[in-house]
C-alpha positions as CSV (number, residue, x, y, z in Angstrom):
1,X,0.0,0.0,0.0
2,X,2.9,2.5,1.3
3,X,4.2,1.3,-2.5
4,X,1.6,2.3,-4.8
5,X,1.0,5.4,-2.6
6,X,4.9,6.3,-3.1
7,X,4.6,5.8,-6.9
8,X,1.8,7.8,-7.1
9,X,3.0,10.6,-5.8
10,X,5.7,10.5,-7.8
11,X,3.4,10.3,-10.7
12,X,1.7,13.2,-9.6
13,X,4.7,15.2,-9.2
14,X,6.2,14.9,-12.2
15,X,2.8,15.4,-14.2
16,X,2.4,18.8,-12.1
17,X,6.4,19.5,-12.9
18,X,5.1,18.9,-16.8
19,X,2.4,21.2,-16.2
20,X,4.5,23.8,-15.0
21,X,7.2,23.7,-17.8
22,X,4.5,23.4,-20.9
23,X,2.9,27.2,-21.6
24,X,-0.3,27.6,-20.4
25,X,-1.4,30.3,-22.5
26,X,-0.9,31.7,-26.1
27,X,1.6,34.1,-24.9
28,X,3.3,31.9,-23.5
29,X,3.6,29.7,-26.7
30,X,4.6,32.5,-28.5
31,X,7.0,33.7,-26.6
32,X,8.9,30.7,-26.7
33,X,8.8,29.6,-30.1
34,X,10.2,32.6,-30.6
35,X,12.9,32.1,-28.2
36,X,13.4,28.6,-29.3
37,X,13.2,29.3,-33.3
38,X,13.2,32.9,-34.0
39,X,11.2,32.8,-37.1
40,X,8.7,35.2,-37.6
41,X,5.9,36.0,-35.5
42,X,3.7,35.5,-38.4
43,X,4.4,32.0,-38.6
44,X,4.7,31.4,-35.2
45,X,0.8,32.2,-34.7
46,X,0.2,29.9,-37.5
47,X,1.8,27.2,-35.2
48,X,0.0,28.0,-32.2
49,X,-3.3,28.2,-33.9
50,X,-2.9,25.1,-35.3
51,X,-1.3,22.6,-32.6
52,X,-2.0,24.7,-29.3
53,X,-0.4,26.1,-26.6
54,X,-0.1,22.4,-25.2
55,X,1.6,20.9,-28.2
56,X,4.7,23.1,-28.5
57,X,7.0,20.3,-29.5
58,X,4.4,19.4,-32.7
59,X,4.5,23.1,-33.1
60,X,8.4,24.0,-33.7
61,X,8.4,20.6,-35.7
62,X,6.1,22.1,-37.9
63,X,7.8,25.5,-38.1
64,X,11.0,24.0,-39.3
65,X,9.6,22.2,-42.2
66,X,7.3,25.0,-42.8
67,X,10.7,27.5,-42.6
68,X,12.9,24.8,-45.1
69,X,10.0,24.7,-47.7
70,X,9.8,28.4,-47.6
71,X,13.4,29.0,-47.9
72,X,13.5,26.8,-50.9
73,X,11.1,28.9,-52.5
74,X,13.1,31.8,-51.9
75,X,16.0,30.8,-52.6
76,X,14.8,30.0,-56.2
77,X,13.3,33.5,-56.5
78,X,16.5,35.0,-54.9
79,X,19.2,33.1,-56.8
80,X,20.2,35.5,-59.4
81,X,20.6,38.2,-57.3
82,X,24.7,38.9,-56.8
83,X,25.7,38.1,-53.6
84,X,29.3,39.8,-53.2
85,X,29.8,40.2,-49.8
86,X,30.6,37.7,-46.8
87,X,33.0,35.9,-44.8
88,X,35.7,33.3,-45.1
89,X,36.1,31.0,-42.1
90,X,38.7,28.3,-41.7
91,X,39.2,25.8,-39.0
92,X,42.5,23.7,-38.6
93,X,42.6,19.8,-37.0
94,X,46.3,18.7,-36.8
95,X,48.0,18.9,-40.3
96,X,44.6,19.5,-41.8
97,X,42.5,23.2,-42.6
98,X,39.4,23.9,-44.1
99,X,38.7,27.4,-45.7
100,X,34.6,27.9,-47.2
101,X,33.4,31.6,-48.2
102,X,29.7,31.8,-47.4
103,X,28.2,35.0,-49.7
104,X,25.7,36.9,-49.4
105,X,24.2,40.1,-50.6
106,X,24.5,42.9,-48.0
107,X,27.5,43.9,-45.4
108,X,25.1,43.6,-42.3
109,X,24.0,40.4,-43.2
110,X,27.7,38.9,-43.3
111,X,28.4,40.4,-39.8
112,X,25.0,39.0,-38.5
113,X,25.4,36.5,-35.8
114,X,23.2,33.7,-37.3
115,X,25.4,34.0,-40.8
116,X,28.7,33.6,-38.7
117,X,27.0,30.7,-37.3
118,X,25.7,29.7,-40.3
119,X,29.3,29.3,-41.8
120,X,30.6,28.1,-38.7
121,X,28.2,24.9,-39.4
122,X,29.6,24.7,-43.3
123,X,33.2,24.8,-42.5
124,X,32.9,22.5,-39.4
125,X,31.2,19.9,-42.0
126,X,34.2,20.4,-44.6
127,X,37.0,19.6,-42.4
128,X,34.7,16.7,-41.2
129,X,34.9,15.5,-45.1
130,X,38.4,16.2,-45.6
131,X,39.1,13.5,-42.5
132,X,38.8,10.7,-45.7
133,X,41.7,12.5,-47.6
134,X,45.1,11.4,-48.2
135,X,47.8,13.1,-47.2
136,X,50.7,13.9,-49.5
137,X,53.9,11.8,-49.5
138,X,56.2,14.9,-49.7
139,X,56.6,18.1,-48.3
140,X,53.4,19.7,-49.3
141,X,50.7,21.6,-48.3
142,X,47.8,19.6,-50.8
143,X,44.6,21.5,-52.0
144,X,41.6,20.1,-52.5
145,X,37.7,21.3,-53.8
146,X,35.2,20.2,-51.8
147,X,31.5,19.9,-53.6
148,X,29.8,20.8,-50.1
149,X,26.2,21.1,-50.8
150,X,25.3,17.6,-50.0
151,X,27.6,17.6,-47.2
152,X,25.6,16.3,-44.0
153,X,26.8,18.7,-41.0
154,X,26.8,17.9,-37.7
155,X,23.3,19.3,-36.6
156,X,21.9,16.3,-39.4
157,X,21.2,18.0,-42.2
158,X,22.5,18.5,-45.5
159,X,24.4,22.1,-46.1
160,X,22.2,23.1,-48.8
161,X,19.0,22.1,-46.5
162,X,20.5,25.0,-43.9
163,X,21.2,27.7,-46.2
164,X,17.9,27.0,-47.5
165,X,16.3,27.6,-43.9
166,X,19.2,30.8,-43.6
167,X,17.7,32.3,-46.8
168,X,13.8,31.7,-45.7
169,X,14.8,33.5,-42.4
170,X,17.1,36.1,-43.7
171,X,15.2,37.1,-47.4
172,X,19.1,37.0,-48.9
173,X,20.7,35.2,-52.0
174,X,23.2,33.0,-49.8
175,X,25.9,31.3,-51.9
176,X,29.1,29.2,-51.3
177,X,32.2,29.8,-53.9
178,X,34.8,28.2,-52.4
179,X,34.8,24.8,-50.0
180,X,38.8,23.8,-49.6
181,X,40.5,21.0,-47.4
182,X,44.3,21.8,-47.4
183,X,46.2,18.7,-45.8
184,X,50.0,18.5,-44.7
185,X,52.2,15.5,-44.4
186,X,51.4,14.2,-40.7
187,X,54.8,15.3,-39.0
188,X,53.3,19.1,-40.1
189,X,51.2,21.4,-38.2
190,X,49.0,23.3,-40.2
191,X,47.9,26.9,-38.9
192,X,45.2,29.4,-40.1
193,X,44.6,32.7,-39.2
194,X,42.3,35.2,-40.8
195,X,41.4,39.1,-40.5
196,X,40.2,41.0,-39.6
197,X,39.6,38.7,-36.8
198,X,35.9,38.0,-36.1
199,X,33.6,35.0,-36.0
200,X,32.6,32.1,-33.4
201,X,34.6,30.3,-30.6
202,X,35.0,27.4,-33.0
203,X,35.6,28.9,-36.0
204,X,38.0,31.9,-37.4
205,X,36.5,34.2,-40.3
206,X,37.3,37.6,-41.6
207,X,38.0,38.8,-45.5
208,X,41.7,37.5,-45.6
209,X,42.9,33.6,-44.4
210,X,46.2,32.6,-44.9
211,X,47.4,28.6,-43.9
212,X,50.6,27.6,-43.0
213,X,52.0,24.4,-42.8
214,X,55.1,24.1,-40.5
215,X,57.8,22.1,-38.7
216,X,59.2,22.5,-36.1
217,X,62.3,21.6,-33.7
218,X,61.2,21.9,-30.2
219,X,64.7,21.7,-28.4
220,X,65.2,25.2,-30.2
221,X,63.9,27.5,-28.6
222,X,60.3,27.6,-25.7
223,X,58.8,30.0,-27.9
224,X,55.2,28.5,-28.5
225,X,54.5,26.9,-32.1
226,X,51.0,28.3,-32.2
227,X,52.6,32.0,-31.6
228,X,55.1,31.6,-34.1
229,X,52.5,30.4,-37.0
230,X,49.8,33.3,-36.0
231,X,53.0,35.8,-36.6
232,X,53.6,34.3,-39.7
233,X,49.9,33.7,-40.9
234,X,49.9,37.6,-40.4
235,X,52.8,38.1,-42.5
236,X,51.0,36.4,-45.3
237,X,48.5,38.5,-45.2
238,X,50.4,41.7,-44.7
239,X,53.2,41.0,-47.2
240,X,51.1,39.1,-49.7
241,X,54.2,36.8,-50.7
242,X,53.9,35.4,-54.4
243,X,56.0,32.1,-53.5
244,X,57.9,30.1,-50.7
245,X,61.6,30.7,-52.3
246,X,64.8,30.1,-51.6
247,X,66.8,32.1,-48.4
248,X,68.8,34.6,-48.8
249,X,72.8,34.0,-49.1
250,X,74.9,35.9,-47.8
251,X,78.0,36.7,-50.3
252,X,81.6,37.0,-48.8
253,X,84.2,39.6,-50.5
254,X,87.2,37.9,-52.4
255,X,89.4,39.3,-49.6
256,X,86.9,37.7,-46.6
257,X,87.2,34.9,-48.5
258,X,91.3,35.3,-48.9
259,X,91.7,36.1,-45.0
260,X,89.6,32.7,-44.1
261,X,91.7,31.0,-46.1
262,X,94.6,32.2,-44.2
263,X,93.9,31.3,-41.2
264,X,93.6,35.4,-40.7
265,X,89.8,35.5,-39.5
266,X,87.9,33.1,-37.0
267,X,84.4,33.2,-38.2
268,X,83.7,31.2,-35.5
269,X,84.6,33.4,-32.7
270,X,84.0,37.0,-34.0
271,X,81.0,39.2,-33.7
272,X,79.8,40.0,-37.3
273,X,78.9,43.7,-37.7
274,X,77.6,43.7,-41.2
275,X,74.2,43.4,-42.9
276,X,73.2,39.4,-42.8
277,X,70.9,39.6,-45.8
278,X,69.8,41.9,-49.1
279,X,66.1,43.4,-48.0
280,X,64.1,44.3,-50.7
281,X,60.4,45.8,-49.9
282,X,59.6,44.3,-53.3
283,X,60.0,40.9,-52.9
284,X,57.7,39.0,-53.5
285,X,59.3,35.1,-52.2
286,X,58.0,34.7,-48.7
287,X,61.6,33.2,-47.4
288,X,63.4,36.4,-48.8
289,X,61.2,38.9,-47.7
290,X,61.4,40.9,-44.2
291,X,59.8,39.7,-41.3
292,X,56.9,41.6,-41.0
293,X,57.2,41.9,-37.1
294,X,61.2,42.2,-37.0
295,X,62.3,44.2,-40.0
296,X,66.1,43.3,-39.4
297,X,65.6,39.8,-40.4
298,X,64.3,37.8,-43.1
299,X,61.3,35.5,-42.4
300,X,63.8,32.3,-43.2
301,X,66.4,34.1,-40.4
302,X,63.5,34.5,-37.9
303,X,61.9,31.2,-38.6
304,X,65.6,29.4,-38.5
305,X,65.9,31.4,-35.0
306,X,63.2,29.3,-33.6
307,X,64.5,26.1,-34.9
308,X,61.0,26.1,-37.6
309,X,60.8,25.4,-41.4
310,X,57.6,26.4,-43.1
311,X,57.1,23.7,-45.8
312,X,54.4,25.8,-47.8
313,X,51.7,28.4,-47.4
314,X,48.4,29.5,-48.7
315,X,46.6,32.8,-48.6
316,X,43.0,33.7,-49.3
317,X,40.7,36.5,-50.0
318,X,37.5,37.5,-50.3
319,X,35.8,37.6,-53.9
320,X,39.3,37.2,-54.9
321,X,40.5,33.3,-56.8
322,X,38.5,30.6,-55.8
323,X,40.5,28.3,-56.5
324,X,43.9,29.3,-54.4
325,X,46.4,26.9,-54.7
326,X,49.0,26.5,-52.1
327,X,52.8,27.5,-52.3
328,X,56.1,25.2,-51.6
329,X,59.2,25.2,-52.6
């Protein structure tokens, strides 16, 4: 008896807990479908009206298939108009990055919070897809296009399903033009940063990304990996090198030479005074050029410093070749 009297009341807690939770009026409903969905408030009232206030589950259901069919209406009607503007975001996994550039037509769209997140769930499912990809055999920083429309991301559903819903909500031609995997060699860290720096906690996006892939000899120096690429991922950006290159030499004099050779200078043991290396604010080979951050030495010197060898780079822009290939040596 004491039994079915404890499981009773149990039972009559947790219908009374229920009871509290679910809305009890129309305002309620609407108020957190809203809050739930943010669609519309006109077709949130067609939700209510048709399932109840009680049936609010049924009702966001509803609105989510009602919001996908709408947004592929829309984004038919929508789909020739230009959509120049946007974000590229990148993500990096090990020796592994992902760049996508989500468009769309208007500046405050792009630095909208739900397009961020938006592009945030694209990239996230392209480096998911690049997992499957082969990494090259030499030392390489290895391109590849990504068809990501049919791409399944990890909220369940396909990429072009949520730009679909994006463009229902947001009454914008949304486009992708570029969906890239850029994989290393597995002894190589690849790094990405973009600018100007904005985006979500996961994801990096901004009009510029640039990738590097680097290794690294950790006995050199404590200076942190992770700081030494974003310096460098800046410098690509900055600089806007044309190629990796070769470092810079530097020549001795026939008399330097004549004095080693007799035995009248120990390059060892003395300080060298002179300049180390040829700057030239026109280069355009990454290894040769200045160190954006330390103008005294070349980006090879600085990198060499730190006992770190970048193996090949990549830098992006907006609305600018969509199909960027990397740069090695």
């Amino acid at each position: 008896m004491l039994r079915l009297a404890s499981t009773f009341s149990r039972l009559s807690y947790r219908s009374l807990s229920a009871a509290a939770v679910a809305p009890k009026t129309t305002k309620e409903a609407l108020a957190t479908l809203r809050k739930r969905t943010g669609y519309s408030y006109t077709n949130i009232r067609k939700a209510v009206d048709k399932f109840g206030p009680e049936r609010i589950d049924e009702a966001e259901k509803w609105l989510k298939e009602l919001a996908v069919k709408e947004g592929w209406a829309k984004a038919a009607k929508l789909g020739t108009r230009v959509a120049s503007q946007g974000l590229l975001g990148v993500e990096t996994s090990k020796n592994a990055a992902a760049v996508v550039e989500l468009n769309c037509e208007t500046d405050f769209v792009a630095r909208s919070d739900v397009f961020k997140h938006l592009l945030e769930e694209i990239t996230q499912a392209v480096i998911d897809a690049g997992k499957g990809l082969a990494a090259p055999a030499d030392k390489q920083l290895a391109s590849h296009l990504i068809e990501a429309s049919e791409l399944l991301t990890r909220q369940n559903r396909t990429v072009k399903e949520a730009i679909a819903m994006m463009v229902g909500k947001l009454g914008e031609n949304i486009t992708i033009s570029r969906a890239q995997v850029f994989i290393a060699p597995s002894d190589i860290e690849v790094f990405a940063r973009s600018h100007p720096r904005e985006g979500t906690e996961a994801t990096e996006m901004g009009r510029f990304v640039s990738i590097v892939g680097i290794h690294r000899k950790l006995n050199v120096t404590q200076f942190p990996t992770d700081k030494l690429a974003s310096q460098l991922c800046q410098h690509v950006i900055g600089m806007q090198p044309e190629s990796l290159g070769t470092p810079t030499q530097r020549q001795q004099s026939t008399e330097e030479t004549q004095k080693v050779a007799d035995g009248e200078k120990d390059e060892l043991n003395e300080f060298y005074t002179g300049k180390t290396t040829q700057m030239n604010e026109d280069e355009t080979q990454l290894l040769r050029q200045s160190f954006m951050l330390n103008p005294s030495q070349s980006v090879y010197d600085y990198l060499q410093s730190h006992g770190a060898e970048v193996i090949s780079f990549a830098r992006l822009e907006l609305g600018v070749n969509n199909n960027a290939e990397t740069q090695s040596s």
